[in-house]
N, C-alpha and C positions, 0 to 999 in steps of 0.2 A: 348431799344425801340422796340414794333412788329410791327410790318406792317402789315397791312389787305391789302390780293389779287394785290393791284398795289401801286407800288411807284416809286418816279422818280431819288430815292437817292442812291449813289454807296453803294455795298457791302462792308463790313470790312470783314476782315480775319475773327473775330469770327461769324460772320455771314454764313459761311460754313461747310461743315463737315470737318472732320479731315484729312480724304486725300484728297479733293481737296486744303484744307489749306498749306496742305505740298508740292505740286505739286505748288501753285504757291509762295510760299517760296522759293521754287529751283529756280523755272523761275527768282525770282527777285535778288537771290543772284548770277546766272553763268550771269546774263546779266549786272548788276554791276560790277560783278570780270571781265570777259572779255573786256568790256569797259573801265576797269582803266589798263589793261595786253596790250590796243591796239590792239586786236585779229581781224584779218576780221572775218567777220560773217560766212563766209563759212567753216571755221575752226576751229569752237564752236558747242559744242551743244546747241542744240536751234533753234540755226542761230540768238543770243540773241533777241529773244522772249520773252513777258511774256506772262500772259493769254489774254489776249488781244488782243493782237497780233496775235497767233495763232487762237483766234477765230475767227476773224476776215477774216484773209487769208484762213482758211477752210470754213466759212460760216457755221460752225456747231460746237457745242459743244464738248470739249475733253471729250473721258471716258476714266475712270480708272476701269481697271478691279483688284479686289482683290481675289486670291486664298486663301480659307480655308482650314485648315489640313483634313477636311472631304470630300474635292477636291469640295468643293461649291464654286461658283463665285458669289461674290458681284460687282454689277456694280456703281458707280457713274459717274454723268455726270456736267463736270466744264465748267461755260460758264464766257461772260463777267463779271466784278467787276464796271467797271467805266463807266457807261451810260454815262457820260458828255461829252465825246470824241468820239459821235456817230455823231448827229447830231446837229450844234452848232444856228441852227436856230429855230429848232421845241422843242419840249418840250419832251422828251422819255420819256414813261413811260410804264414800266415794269410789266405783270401781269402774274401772273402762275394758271391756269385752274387744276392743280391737287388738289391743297388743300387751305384753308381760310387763312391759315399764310405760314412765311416764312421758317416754320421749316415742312420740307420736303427732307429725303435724295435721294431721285431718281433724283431731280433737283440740289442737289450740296449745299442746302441750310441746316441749322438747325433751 
C-alpha cells in the first residue's frame, strides 16, 4: 500500500530502507535477548532501547552514517515506527514535506 504525503499508520520494517531496517532489528533483538538474560539496562547496549525509544529520549532522529570504499558518506535518518504510542488521545498524523510518497531515503523511508 503507498501513502500520499500524511498517514497516521505505523511503519513496517519493509517500509524503510535497508540500514535503518537492520539498526532497528538489532534494537529489537539485544532488547529481547537481554530482557530474557535479566540484564539491568545499564549493562546492555542500548540501555534495551528500541527505535522508539531512543527517539524519543533524544527528541530527534537516529543517523546512520555509511562509509563508501571511495571514502563517500551516505547519511540516513531513522525516526519513530509506532505513532500509536505517542499520543493516545489526539490522532497523530505523520507528514514528510520532502517528497509525495513514502519512498524517500533521506527520511529513513522507501
Amino acid at each position: 500500500k503507498e501513502v500520499q504525503n500524511c498517514t497516521k499508520e505505523d511503519f513496517r520494517n519493509e517500509d524503510l530502507t535497508r540500514p535503518c531496517t537492520l539498526f532497528v532489528r538489532e534494537l529489537e533483538f539485544n532488547k529481547k535477548f537481554n530482557l530474557k538474560s535479566n540484564k539491568t539496562e545499564t549493562k546492555t547496549r542500548y540501555m534495551n532501547k528500541d527505535i522508539n525509544d531512543l527517539v524519543k529520549d533524544t527528541k530527534a532522529p537516529v543517523e546512520i552514517v555509511i562509509k563508501t570504499k571511495s571514502g563517500k558518506n551516505i547519511v540516513f535518518h531513522c525516526g519513530k515506527t509506532n505513532f500509536h504510542m505517542w499520543k493516545r488521545n489526539r490522532q497523530r498524523v505523520v507528514c514528510h514535506k520532502a517528497g509525495p510518497t513514502r519512498k524517500n531515503p533521506a527520511l529513513g523511508l522507501l
